[in-house]
C-alpha positions in Angstrom: 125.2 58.1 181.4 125.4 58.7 177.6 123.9 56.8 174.6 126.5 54.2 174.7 124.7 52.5 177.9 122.4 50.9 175.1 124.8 49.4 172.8 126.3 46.2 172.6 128.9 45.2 175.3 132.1 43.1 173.8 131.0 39.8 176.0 127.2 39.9 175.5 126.2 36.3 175.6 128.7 35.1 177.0 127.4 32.6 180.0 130.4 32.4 182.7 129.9 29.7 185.6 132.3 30.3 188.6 133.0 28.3 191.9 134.6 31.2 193.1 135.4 32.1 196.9 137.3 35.5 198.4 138.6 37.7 195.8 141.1 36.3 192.7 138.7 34.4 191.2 135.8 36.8 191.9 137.8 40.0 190.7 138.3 38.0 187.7 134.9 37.6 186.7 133.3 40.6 188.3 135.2 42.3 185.0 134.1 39.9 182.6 130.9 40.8 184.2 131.4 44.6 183.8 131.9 44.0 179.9 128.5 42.1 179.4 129.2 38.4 180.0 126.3 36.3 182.5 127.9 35.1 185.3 126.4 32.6 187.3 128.1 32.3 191.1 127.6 29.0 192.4 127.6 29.4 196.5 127.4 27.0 199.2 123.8 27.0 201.0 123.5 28.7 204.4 126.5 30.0 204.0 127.8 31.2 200.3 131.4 32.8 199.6 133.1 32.8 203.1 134.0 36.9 201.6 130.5 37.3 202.5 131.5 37.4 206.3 135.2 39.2 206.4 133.2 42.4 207.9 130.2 44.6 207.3 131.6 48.0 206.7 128.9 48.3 203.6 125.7 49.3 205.2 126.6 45.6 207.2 127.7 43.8 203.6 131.2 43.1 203.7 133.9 45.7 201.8 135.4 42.4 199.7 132.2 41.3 198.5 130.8 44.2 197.5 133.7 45.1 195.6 134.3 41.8 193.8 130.9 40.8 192.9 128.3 42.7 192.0 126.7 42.3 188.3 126.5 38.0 189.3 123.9 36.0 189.6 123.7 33.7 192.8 122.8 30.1 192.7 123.4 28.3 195.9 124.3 24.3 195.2 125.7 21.8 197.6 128.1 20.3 194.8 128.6 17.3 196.8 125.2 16.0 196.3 124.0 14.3 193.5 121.3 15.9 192.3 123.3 18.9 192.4 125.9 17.4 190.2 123.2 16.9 187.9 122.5 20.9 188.1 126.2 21.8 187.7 126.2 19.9 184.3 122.9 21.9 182.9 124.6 24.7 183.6 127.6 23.6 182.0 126.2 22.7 179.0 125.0 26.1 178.3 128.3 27.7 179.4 131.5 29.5 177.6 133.8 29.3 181.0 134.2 27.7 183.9 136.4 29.5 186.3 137.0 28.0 189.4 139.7 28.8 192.4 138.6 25.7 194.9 141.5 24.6 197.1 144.0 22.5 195.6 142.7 19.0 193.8 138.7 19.6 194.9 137.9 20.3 191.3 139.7 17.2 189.6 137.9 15.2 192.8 134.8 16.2 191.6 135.0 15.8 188.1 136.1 18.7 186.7 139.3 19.0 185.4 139.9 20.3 182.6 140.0 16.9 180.6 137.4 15.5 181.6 134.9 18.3 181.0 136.5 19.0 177.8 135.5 15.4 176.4 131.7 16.4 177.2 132.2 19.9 176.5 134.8 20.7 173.7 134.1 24.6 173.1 134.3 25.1 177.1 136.9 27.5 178.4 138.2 26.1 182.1 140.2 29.0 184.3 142.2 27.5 187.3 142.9 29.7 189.6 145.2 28.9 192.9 148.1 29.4 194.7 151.0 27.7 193.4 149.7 26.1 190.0 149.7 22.5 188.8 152.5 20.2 189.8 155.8 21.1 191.5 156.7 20.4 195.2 154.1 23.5 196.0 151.1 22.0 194.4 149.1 21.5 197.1 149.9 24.2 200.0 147.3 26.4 200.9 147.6 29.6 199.5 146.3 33.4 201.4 147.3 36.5 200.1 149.9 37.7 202.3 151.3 34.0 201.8 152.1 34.9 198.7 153.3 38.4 198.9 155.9 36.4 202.0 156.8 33.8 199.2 157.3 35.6 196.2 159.5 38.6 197.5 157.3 41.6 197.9 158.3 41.6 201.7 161.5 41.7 201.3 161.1 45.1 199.5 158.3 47.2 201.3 158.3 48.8 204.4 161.0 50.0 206.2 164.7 49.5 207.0 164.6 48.2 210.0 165.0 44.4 210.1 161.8 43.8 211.5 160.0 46.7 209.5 158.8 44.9 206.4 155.2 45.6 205.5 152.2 43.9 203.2 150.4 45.9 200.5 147.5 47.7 202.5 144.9 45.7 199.5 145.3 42.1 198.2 147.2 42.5 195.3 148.7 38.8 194.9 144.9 38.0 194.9 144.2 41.3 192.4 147.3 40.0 190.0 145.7 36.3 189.9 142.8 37.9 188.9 144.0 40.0 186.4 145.8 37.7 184.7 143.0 35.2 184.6 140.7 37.7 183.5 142.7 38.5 180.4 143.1 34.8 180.0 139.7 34.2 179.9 139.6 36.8 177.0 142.7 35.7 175.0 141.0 32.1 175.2 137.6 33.2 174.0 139.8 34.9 170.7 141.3 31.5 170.7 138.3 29.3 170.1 136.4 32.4 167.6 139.9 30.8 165.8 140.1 27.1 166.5 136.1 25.9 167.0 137.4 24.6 170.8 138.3 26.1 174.4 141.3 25.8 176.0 142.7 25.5 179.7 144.3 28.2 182.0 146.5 27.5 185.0 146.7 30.4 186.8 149.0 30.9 189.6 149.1 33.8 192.3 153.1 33.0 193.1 153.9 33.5 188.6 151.2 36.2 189.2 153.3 38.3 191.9 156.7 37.1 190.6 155.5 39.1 187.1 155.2 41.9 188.7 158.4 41.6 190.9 160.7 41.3 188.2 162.1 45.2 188.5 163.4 44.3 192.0 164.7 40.8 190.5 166.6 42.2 187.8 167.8 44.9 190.3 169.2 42.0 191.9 170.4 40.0 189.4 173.5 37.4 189.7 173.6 38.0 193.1 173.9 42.0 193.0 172.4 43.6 196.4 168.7 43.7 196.1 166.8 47.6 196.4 166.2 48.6 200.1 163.3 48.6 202.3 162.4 52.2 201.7 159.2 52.6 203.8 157.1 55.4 200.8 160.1 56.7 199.3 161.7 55.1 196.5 164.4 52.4 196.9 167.0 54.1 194.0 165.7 57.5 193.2 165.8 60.6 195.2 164.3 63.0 195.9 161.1 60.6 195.3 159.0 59.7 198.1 157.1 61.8 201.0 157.9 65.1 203.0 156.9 66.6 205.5 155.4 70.4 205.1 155.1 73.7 207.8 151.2 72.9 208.0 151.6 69.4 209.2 150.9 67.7 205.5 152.7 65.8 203.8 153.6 66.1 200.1 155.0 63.2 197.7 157.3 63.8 194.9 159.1 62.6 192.2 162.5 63.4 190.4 163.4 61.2 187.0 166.1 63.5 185.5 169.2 65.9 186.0 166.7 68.5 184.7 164.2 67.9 186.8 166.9 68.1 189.6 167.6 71.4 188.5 164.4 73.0 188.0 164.0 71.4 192.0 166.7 74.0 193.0 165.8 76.9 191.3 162.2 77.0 191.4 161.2 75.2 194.5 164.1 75.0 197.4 165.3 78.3 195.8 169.0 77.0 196.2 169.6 77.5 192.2 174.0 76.3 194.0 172.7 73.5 195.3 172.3 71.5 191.9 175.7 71.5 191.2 176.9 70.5 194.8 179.2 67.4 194.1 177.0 65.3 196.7 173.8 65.5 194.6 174.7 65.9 191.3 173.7 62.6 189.6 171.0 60.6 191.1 172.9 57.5 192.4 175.2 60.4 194.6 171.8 61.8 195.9 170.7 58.8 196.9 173.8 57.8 198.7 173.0 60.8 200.4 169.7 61.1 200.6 169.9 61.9 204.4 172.1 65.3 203.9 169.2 65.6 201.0 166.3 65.2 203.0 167.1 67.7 205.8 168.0 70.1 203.0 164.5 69.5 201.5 162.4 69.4 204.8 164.1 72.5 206.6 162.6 74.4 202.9 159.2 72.8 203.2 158.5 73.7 206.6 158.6 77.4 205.6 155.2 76.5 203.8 151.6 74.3 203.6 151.5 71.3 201.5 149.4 73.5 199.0 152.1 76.4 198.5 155.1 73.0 198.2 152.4 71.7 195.2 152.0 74.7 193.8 156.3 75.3 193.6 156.5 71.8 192.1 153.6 72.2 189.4 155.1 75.8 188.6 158.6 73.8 188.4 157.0 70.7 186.5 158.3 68.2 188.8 155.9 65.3 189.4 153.4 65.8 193.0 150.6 64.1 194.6 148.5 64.5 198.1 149.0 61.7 200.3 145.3 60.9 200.4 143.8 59.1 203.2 140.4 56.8 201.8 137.9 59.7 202.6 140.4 61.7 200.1 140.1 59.0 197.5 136.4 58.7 197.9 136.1 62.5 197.0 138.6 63.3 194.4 138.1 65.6 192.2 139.4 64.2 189.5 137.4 61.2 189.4 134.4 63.3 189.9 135.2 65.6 186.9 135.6 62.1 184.9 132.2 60.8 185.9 133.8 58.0 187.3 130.9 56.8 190.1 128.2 55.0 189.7 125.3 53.6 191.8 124.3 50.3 192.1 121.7 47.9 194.3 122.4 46.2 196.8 120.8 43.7 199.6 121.7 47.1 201.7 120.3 49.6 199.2 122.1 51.5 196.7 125.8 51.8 196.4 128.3 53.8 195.3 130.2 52.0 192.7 133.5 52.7 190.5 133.7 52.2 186.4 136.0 49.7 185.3 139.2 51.5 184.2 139.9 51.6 180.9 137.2 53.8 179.2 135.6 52.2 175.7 133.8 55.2 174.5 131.7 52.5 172.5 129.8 50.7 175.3 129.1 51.6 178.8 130.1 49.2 181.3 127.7 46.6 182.9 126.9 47.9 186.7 124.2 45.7 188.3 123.6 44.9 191.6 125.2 42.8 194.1 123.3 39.5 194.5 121.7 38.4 197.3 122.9 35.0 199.3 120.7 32.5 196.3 118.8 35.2 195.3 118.8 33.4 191.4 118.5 30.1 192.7 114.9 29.2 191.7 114.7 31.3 188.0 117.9 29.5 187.0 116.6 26.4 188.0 113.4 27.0 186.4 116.0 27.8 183.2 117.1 24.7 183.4 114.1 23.2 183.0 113.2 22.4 186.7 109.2 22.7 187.8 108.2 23.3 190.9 108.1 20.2 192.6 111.7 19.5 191.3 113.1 23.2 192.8 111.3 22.3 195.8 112.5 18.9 196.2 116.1 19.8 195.8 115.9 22.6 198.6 114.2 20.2 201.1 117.4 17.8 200.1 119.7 20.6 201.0 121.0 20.0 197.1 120.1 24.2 196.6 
């Protein structure tokens, strides 16, 4: 920890308000979170954020929650009741943003569009966050992660050849782009109002969100040109690039960009200095027409040696490497550990293990508090508001709390 832990964090004072289930819309203010911004989680009693529940591989917290939500404050309100509603709008009142990824319609039913809370709230920043986006035929389907990875293309692209060999991402990144993207929103609309006195709306959607980040493969197949392959790990249109196997059982990944690269790949690693120039590998579209020829080529030289002494070729050659790391890899890298990348933080299981944000700001250190309890804020933020005692307990014993 260094001196910048005590220094002001860019969205100090800034009072966020989420209805907020699973992970887009909690990834998205988890980081507002991490740079200094109050968020208040509004969970359903008895039960909370149904993320709460997907396992209990944390100390018997679940692995999604923990990820996406510490640095929050919990307030547990059954929005459907009255009194409640009441509650909501205190808390409103006080609030910068609103950020809410309900399923499709629930917020405009109660209230809380973006219209109407901007009449009663003009400097209020509303973030809508779900599947599809507002209008269209689309509008009101129900929207999972791998839903979304099916309906915006990233099947079609990952995995492997085979017809019935396409594969999701192994993490939830339609959810992870959602939240990205209304993350920075949030920020660009916070810039906004510092300019115009008023907030603003943003629609995000998790299809536009994917699609963004699909548009390499789109272009690829522009017009109607063949889109890339399934390639399982290796790349679809460069080779060598992708994973081999090595003499000690490992497995090594690479990466070729250039015609020099190929070349220092011939002399300095396969030793084959002739091979370079062979007519069948000599540009990168012929080596990956022949990739297969290639890959035998490049395998029958690996297995001469351990996945260390192939790195130690390629760094020697400059050509791009990495260990295929399992999770217990990631969890001990080395190079996160020389960057003092881990923090600890509380927990309803204890302390935690916890990553910085990336994106180091050598001016502040990021926010890194614990992961709330089911309500655990309930009564002080009540109590903020300007409830006594016999009002907090009257709106438990209502089931409004």
């Amino acid at each position: 920890m260094n001196d910048s832990a005590s220094k002001p964090r860019p969205l100090d004072g800034i009072t966020v308000v989420s209805l907020e289930h699973a992970i887009a819309a909690p990834f998205c203010t988890r980081q507002l979170a991490d740079l200094g911004a109050r968020v208040i989680k509004i969970e359903r009693p008895g039960s909370g954020d149904f993320a709460r529940d997907y396992d209990e591989r944390v100390n018997g917290l679940a692995s999604h929650f923990v990820w996406t939500n510490r640095s929050k404050e919990s307030l547990t309100l059954n929005v459907k009741q009255p009194d409640a509603g009441e509650v909501l709008d205190k808390l409103l009142a006080t609030a910068d943003v609103l950020v809410q990824n309900l399923a499709p319609g629930a917020a405009q039913r109660m209230g809380l569009s973006f219209e109407a809370l901007h009449e009663r709230f003009p400097r209020l920043i509303v973030c809508d966050i779900s599947g599809y986006g507002e209008g269209g035929p689309y509008e009101q389907k129900k929207a999972y992660d791998l839903l979304i990875q099916s309906e915006g293309g990233f099947l079609s692209v990952t995995g492997g050849p085979g017809e019935n060999d396409m594969a999701k991402a192994g993490c939830s990144i339609a959810d992870i782009a959602a939240g990205m993207y209304a993350y920075t929103g949030v920020l660009s609309a916070l810039l906004l109002r510092d300019k115009t006195g008023e907030g603003s709306r943003i629609d995000v959607s998790m299809l536009e969100s994917l699609v963004e980040w699909m548009n390499y493969p789109m272009y690829y197949a522009y017009d109607g040109a063949a889109p890339p392959p399934r390639a399982g790990a290796a790349h679809a249109t460069i080779y060598p690039y992708g994973p081999f196997p090595t003499g000690d059982g490992g497995t090594v990944m690479l990466g070729l960009q250039n015609e020099r690269e190929w070349q220092q790949f011939c002399n300095k690693v396969l030793l084959q200095p002739k091979l370079a120039h062979d007519i069948r590998f000599n540009a990168n579209v012929r080596r990956s027409d022949n990739r297969a020829e290639l890959r035998a080529i490049i395998v029958e030289e690996f297995a001469r040696m351990s996945a260390d002494e192939v790195i130690a070729r390629l760094d020697a050659a400059s050509i791009a490497n990495a260990h295929v790391n399992d999770m217990a890899g990631v969890w001990a890298h080395p190079q996160l550990k020389a960057r003092d990348r881990w923090r600890e933080v509380d927990s309803p299981a204890g302390k935690l293990p916890a990553l910085l944000p990336p994106g180091r700001n050598v001016a502040f250190e990021p926010r890194m508090d614990a992961v709330p309890h089911l309500g655990e804020h309930t009564d002080s933020l009540l109590s903020e508001l300007g409830y006594g005692a016999m009002d907090i307990q009257r709106l438990h014993q209502q089931g409004a709390v």
